[in-house]
ROSE-4610 file (N, C-alpha, C; in Angstrom, 1 decimal, always signed):
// ROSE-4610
residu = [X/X/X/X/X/X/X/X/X/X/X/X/X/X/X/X/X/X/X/X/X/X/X/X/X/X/X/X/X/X/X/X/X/X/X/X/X/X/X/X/X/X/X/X/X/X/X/X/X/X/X/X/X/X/X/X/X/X/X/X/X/X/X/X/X/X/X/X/X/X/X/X/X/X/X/X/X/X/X/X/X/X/X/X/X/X/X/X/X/X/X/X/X/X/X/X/X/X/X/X/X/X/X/X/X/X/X/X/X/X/X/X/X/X/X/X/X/X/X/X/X/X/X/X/X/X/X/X/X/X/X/X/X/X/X/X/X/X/X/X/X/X/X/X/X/X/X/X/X/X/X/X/X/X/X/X/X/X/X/X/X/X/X/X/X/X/X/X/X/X/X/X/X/X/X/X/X/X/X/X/X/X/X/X/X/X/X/X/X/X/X/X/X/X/X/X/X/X/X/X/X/X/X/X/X/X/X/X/X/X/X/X/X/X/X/X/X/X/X/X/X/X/X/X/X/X/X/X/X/X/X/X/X/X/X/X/X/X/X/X/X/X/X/X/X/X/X/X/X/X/X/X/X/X/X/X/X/X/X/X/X/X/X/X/X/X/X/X/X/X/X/X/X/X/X/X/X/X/X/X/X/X/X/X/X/X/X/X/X/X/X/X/X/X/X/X/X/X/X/X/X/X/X/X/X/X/X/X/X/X/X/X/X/X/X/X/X/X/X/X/X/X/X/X/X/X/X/X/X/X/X/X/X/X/X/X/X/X/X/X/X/X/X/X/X/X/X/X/X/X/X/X/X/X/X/X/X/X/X/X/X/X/X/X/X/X/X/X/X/X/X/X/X/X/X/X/X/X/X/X/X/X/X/X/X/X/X/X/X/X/X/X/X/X/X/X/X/X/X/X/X/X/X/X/X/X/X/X/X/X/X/X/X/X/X/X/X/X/X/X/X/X/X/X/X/X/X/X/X/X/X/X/X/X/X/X/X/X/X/X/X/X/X/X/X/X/X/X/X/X/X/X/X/X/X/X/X/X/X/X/X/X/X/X/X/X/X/X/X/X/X/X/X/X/X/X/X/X/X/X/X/X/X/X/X/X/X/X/X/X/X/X/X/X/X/X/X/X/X/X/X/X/X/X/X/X/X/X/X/X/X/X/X/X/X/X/X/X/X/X/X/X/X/X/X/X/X/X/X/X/X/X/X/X/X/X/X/X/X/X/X/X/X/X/X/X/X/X/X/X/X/X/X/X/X/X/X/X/X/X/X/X/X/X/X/X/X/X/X/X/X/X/X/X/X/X/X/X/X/X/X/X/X/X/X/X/X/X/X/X/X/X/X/X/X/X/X/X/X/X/X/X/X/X/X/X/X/X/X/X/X/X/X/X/X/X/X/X/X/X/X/X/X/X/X/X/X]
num = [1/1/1/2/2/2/3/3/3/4/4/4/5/5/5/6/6/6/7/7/7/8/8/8/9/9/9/10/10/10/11/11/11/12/12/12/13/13/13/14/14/14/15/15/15/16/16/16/17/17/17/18/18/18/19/19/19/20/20/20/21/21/21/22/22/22/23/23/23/24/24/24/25/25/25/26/26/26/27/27/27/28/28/28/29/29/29/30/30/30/31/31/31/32/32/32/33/33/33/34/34/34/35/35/35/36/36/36/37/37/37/38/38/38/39/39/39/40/40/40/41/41/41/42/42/42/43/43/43/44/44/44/45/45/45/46/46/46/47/47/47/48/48/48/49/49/49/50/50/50/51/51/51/52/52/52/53/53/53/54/54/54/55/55/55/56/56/56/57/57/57/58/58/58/59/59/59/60/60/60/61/61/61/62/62/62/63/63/63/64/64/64/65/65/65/66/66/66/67/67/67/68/68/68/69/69/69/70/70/70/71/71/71/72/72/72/73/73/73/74/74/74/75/75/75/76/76/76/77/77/77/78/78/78/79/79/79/80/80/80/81/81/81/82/82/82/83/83/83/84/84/84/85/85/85/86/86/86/87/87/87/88/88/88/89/89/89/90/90/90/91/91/91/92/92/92/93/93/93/94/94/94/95/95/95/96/96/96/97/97/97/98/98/98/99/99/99/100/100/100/101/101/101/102/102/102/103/103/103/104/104/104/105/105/105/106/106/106/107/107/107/108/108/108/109/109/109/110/110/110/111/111/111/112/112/112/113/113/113/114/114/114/115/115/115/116/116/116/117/117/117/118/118/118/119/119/119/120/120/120/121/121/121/122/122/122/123/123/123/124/124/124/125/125/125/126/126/126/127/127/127/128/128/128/129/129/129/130/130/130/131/131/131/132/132/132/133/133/133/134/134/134/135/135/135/136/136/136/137/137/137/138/138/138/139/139/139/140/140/140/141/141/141/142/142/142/143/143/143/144/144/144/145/145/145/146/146/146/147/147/147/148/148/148/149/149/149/150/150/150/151/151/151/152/152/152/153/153/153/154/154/154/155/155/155/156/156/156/157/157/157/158/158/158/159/159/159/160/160/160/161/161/161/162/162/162/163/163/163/164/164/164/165/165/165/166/166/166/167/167/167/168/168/168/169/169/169/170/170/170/171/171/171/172/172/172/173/173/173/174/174/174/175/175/175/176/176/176/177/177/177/178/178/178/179/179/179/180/180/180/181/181/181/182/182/182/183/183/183/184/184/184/185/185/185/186/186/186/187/187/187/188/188/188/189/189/189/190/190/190/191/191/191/192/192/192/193/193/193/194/194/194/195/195/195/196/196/196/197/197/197/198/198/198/199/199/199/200/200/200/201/201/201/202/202/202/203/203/203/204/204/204/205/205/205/206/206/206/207/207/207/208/208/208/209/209/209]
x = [-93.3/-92.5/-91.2/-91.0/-89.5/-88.3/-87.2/-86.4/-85.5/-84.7/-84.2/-82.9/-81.6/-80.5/-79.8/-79.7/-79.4/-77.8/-77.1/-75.8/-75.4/-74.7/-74.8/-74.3/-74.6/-73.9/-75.0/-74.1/-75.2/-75.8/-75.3/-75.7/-77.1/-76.8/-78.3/-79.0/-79.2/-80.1/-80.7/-79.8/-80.4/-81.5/-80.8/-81.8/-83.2/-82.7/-84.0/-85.0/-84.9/-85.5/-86.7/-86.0/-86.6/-87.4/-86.8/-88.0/-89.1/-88.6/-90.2/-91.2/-90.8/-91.1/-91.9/-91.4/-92.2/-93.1/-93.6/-94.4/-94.3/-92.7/-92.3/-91.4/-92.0/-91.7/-91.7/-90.5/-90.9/-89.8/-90.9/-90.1/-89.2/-89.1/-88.3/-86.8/-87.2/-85.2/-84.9/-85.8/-85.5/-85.4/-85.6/-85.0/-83.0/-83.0/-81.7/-81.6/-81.0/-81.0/-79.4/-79.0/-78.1/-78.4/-79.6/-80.6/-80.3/-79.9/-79.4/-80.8/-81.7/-83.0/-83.9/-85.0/-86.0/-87.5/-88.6/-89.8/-90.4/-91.2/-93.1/-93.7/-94.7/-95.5/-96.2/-97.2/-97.9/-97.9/-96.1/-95.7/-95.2/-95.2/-94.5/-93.0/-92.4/-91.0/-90.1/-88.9/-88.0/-86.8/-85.8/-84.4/-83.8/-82.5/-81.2/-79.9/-79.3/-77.8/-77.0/-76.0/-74.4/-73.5/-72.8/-71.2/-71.7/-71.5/-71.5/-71.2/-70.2/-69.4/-70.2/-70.6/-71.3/-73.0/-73.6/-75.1/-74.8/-74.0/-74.1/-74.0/-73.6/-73.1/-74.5/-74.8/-76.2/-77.1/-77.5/-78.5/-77.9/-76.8/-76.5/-77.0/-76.6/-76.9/-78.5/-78.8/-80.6/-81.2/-80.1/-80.6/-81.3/-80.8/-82.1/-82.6/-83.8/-84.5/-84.1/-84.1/-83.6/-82.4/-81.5/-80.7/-79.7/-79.3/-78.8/-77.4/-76.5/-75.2/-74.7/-73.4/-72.9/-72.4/-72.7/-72.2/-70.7/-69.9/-68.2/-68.7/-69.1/-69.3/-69.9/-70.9/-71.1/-70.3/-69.0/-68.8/-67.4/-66.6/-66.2/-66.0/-67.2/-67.2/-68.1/-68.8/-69.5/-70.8/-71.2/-72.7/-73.2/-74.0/-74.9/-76.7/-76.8/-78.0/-78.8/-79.7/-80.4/-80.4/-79.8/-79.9/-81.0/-81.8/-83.2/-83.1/-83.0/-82.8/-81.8/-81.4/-80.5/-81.1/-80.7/-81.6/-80.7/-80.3/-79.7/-79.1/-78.2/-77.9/-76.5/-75.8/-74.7/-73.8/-73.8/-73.2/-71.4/-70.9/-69.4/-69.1/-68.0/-66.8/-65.8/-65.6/-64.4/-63.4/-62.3/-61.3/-60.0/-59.6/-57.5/-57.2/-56.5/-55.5/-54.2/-53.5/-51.7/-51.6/-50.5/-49.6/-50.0/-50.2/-50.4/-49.2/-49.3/-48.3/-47.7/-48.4/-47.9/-48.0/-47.1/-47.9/-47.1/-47.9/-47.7/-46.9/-45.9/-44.4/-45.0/-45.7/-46.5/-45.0/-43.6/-42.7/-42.4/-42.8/-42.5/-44.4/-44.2/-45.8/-46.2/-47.4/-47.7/-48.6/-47.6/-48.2/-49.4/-50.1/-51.5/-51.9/-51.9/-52.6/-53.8/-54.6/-56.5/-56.4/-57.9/-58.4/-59.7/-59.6/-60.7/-59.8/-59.6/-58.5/-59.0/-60.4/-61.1/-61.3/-61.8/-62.0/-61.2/-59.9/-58.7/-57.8/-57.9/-57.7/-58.8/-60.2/-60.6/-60.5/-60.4/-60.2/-59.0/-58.0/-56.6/-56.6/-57.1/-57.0/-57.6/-59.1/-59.8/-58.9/-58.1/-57.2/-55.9/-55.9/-54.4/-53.3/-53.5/-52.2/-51.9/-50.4/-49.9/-49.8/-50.4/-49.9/-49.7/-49.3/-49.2/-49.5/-50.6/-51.4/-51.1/-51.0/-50.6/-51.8/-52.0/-53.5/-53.3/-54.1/-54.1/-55.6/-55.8/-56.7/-57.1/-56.2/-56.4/-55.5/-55.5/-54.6/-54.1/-55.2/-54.3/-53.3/-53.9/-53.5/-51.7/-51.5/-50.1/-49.3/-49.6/-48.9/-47.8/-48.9/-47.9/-47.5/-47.7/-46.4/-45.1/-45.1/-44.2/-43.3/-43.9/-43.6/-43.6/-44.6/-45.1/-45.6/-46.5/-47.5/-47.3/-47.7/-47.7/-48.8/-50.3/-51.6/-52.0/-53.3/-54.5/-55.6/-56.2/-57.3/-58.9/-59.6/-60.5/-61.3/-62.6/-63.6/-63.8/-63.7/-64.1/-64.8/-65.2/-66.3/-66.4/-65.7/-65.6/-64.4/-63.1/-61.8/-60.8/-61.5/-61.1/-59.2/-59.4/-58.6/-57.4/-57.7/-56.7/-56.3/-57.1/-56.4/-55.3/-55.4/-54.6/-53.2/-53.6/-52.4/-51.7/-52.3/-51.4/-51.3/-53.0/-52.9/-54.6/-54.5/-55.8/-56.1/-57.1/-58.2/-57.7/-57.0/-56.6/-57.6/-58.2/-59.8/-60.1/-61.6/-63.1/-63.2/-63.5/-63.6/-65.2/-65.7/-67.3/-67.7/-69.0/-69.6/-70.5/-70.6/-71.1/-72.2/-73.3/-74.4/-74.8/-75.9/-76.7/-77.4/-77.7/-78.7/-79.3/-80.5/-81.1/-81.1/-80.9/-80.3/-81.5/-81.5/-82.4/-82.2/-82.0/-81.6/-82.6/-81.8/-82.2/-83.7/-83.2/-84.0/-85.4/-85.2/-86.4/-87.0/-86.4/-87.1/-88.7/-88.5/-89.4/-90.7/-90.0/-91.0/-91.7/-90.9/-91.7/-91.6/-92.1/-92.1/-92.6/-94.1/-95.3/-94.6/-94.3/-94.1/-92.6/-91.7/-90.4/-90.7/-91.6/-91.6/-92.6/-93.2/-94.0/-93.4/-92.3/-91.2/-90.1/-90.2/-89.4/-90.2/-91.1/-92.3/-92.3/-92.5/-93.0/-91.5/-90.1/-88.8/-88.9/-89.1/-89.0/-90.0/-90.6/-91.3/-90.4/-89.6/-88.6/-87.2/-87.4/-85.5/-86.3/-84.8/-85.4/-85.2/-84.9/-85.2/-85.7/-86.7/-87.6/-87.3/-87.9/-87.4/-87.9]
y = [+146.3/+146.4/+145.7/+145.0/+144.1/+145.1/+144.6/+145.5/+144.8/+145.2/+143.8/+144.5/+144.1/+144.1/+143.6/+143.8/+143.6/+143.4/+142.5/+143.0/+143.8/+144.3/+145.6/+144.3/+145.0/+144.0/+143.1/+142.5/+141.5/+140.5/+139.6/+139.0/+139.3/+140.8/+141.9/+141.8/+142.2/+142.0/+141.0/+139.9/+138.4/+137.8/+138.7/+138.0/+138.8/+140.5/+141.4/+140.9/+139.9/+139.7/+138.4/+137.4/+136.3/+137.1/+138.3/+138.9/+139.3/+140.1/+140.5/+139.1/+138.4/+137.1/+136.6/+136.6/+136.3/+137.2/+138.0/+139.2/+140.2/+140.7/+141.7/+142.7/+143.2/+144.1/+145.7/+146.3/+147.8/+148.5/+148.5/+149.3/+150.6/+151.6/+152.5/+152.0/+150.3/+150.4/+150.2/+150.0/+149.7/+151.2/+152.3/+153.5/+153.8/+154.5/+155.0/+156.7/+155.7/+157.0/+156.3/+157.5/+157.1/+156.5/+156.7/+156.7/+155.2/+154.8/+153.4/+153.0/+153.6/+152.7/+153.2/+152.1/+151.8/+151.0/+151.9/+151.9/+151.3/+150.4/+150.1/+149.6/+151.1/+150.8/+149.9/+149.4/+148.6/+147.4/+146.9/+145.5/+145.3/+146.5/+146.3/+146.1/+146.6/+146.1/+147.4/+147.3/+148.6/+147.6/+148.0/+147.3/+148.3/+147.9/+149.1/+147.9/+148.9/+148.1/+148.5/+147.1/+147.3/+146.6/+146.9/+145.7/+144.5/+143.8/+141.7/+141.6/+141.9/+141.5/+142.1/+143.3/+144.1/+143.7/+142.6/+142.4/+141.7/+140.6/+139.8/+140.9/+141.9/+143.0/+143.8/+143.6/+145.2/+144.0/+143.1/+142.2/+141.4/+141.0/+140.9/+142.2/+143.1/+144.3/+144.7/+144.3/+144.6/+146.1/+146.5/+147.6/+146.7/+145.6/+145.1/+143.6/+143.3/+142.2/+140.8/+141.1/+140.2/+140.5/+139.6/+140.2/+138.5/+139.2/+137.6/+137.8/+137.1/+136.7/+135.3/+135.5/+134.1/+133.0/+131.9/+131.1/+131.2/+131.6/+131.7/+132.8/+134.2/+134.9/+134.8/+133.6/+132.9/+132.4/+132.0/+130.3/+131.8/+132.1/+133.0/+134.3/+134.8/+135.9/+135.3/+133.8/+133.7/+134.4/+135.0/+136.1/+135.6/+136.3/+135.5/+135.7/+135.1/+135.1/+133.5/+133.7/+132.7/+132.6/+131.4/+131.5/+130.2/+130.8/+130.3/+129.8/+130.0/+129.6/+129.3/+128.6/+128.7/+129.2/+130.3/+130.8/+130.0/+129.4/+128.3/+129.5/+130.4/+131.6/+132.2/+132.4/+133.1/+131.7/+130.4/+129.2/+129.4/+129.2/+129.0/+127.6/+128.1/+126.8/+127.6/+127.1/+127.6/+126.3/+126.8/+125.6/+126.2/+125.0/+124.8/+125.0/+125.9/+125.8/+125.9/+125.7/+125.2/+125.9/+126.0/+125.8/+124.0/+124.4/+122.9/+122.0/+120.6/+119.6/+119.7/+120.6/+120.9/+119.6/+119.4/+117.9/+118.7/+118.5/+118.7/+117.9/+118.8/+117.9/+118.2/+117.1/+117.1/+117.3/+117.3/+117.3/+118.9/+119.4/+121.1/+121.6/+123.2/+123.8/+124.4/+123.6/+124.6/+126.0/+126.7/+128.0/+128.7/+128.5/+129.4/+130.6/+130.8/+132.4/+132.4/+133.5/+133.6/+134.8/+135.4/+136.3/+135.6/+134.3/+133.8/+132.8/+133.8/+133.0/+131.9/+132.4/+131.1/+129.5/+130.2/+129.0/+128.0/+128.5/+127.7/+126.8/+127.8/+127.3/+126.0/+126.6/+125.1/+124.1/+124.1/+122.8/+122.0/+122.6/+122.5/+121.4/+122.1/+121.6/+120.2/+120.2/+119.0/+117.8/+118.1/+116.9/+116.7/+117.5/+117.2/+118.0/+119.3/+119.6/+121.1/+121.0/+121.8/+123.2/+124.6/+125.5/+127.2/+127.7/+129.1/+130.3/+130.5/+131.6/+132.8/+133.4/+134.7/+135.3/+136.1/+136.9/+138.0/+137.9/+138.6/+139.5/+140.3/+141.1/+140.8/+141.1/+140.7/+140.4/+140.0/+139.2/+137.9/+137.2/+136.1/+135.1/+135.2/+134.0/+134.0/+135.5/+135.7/+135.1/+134.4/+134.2/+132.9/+132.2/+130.9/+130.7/+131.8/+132.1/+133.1/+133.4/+134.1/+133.5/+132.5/+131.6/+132.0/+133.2/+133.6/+132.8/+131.9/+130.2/+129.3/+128.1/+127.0/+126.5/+127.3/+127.2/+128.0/+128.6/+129.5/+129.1/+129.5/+128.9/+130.2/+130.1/+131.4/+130.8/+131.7/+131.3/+131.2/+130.2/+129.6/+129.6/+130.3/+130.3/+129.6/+130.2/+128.9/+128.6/+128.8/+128.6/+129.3/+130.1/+130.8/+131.3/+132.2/+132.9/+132.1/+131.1/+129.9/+129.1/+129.1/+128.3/+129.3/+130.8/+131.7/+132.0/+131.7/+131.8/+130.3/+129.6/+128.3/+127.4/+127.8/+127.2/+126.3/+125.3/+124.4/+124.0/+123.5/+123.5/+122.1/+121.7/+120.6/+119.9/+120.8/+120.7/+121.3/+121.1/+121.8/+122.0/+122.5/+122.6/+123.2/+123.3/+123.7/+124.5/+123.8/+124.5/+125.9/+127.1/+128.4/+128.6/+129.7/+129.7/+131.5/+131.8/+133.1/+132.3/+132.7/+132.3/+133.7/+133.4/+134.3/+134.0/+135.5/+135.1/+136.3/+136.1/+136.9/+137.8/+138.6/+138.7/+138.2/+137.5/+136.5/+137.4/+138.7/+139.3/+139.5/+140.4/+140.7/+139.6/+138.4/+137.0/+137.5/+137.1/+136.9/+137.7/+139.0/+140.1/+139.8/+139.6/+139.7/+138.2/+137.3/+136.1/+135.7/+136.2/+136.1/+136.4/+137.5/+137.9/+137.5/+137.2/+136.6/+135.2/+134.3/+133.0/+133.3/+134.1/+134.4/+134.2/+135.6/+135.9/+134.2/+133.4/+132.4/+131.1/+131.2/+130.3/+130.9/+131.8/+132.7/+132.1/+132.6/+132.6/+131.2/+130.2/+128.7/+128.3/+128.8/+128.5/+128.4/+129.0/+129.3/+128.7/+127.6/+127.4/+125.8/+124.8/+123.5/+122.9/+124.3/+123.6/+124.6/+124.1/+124.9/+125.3/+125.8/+126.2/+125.1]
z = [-3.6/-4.8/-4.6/-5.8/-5.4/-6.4/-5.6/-5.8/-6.2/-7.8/-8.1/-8.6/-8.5/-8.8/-10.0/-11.1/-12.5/-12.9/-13.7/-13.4/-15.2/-14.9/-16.5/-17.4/-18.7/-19.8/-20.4/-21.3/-22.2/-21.5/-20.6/-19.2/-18.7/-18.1/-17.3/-18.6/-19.8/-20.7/-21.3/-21.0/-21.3/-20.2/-18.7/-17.9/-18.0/-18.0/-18.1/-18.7/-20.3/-21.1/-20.1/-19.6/-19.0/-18.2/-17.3/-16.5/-17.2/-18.0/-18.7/-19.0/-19.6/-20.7/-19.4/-17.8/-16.9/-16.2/-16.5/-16.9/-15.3/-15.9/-14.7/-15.6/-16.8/-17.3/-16.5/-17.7/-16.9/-18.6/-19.0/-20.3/-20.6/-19.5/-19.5/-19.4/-19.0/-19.1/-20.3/-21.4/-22.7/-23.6/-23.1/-23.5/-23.2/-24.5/-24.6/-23.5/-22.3/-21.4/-20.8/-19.4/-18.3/-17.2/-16.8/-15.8/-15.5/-13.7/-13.2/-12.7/-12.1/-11.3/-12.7/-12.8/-13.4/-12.2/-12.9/-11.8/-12.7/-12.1/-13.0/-11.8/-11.5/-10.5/-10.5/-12.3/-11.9/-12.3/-11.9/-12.4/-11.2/-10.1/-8.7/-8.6/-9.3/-9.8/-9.9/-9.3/-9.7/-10.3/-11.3/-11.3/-11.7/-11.1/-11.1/-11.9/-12.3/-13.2/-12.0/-12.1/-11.1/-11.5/-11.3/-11.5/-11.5/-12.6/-12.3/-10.6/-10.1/-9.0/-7.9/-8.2/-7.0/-6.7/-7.6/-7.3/-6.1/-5.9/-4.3/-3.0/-2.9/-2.1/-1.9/-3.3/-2.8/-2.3/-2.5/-2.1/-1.0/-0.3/+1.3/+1.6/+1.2/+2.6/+2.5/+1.3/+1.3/+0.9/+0.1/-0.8/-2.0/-2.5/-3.4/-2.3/-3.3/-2.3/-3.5/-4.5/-5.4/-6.5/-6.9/-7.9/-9.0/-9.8/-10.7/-10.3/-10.1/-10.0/-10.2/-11.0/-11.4/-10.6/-10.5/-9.7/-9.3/-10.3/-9.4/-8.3/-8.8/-7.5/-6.5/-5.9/-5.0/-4.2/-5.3/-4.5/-4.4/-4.9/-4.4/-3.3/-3.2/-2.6/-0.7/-1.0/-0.2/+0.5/-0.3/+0.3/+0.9/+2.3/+3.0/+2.5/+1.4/+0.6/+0.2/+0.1/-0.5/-2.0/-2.6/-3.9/-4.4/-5.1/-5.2/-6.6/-7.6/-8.9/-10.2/-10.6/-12.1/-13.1/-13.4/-14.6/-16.2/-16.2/-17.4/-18.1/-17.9/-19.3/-18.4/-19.2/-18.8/-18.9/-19.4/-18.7/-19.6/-18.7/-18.9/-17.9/-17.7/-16.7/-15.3/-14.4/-14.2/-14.3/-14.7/-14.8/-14.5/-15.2/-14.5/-15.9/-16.6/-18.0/-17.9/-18.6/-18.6/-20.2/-20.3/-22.0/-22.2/-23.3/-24.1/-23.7/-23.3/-22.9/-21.7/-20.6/-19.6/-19.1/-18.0/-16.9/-15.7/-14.3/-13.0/-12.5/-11.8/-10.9/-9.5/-9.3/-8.0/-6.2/-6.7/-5.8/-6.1/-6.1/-6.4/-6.1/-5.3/-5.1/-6.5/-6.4/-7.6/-7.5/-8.9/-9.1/-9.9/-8.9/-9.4/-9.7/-11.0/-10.8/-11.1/-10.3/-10.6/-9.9/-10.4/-9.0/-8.4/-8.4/-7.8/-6.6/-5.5/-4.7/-3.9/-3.6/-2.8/-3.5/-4.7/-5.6/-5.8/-5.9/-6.4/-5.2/-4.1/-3.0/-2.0/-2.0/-2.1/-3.1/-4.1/-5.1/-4.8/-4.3/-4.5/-3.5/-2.1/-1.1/-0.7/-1.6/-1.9/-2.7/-3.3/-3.9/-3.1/-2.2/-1.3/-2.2/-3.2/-3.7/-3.1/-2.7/-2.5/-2.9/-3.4/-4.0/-3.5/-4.2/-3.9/-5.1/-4.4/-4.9/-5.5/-6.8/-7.3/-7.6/-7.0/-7.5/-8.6/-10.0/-11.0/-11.0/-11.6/-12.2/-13.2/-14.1/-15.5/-16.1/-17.6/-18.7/-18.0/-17.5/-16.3/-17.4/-18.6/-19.6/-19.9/-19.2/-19.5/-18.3/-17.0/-16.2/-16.6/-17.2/-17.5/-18.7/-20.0/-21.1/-20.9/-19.8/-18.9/-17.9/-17.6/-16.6/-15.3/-14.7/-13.5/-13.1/-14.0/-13.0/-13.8/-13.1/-13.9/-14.5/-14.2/-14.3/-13.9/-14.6/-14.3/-13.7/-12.8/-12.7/-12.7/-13.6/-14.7/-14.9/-15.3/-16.4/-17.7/-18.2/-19.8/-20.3/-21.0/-22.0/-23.2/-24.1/-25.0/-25.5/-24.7/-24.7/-25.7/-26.7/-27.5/-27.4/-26.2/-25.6/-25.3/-25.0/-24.1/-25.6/-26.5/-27.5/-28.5/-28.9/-29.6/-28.6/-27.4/-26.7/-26.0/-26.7/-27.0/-25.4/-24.6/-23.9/-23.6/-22.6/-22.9/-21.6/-21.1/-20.3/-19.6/-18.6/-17.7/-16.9/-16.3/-15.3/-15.8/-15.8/-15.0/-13.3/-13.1/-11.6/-11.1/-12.1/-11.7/-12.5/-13.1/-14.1/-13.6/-14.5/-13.9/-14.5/-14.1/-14.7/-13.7/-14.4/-13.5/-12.4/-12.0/-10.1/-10.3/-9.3/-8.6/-7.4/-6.7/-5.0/-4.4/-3.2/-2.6/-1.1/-0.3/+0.8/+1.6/+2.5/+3.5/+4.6/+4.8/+5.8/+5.0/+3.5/+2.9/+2.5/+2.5/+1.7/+2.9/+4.2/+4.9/+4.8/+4.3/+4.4/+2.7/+2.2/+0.4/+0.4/+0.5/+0.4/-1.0/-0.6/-2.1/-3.3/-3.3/-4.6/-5.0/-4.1/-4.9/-5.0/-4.2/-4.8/-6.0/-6.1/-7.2/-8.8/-8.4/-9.5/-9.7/-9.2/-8.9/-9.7/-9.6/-10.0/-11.4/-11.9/-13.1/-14.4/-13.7/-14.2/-14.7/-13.4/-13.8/-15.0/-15.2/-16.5/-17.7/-17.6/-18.9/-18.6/-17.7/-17.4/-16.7/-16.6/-16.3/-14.8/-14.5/-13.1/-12.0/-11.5/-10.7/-8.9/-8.4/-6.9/-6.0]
């Protein structure tokens, strides 16, 4: 039985749906319950809901054998997992936004705020620029109409947020998407049936394993 790690939200039910569609249904998660694990003995399949942030975590340590997570939380968090597929769904950006007409005084550090500290810090580093890091939780958009940063660096989706607050999109820094990742130890043991599940998914997405 594969043991698969879902992450909650409209996200976990867009991918649920591809699961089924690749015929690894288990219909009790489609009941109005509380209930976090879901079984279907005879689809061989359990899936459990978790935090967006928390699927790379349960699936390094190998309480699940498979799970979806977004490419920033990859390249962010670093898991030591096998990421086997782009499931094409969830796609955003991560990028660089400013206040509209901003330009960089490359003789002064620049101030970053994110909570994606890794991310911002290798990109930075990859162009030779100097900066210093403010780590936010949330409402990052406020740092630099406050003048706490001089740039955000977040995920975009369709810039909505950044345009009411009178700010716009400088870089791209890497486009994002769902993956399916796997733990490295169970890979060996369930081989069959996650390249199985892998083969099945790619049917519905355009690029295969």
């Amino acid at each position: 039985m594969l043991n698969i790690a879902l992450p909650k939200g409209r996200l976990g039910e867009q991918v649920y749906d591809a699961f089924e569609r690749a015929g690894f249904p288990c219909p009790s998660i489609r009941e109005d319950s509380r209930r976090l694990i879901f079984t279907n003995p005879e689809a061989d399949v359990s899936y459990f809901w978790v935090k967006p942030s928390d699927v790379a975590i349960y699936v390094e340590r190998g309480a699940a054998d498979v799970g979806v997570v977004g490419k920033d939380i990859l390249l962010e968090l670093e898991p030591e997992v096998y990421e086997l597929l782009d499931l094409n769904v969830g796609k955003c950006r991560m990028a660089v936004a400013a206040l509209k007409g901003w330009q960089d005084n490359t003789q002064y550090t620049l101030r970053v705020a994110t909570k994606f500290r890794r991310i911002a810090k290798q990109y930075y580093h990859s162009i030779g620029r100097n900066i210093d890091i403010i780590h936010l939780n949330g409402s990052i958009e406020l740092a630099p109409i406050l003048g706490l940063s001089d740039v955000i660096v977040d995920i975009v989706e369709t810039g909505t947020t950044l345009r009411e607050n009178n700010l716009e999109v400088v870089e791209t820094i890497v486009p994002i998407s769902a993956r399916l990742i796997a733990n490295r130890a169970n890979f060996k043991f369930k081989t069959e049936p996650i390249e199985r599940l892998v083969r099945e998914l790619s049917k519905g997405t355009e690029q295969t394993l």
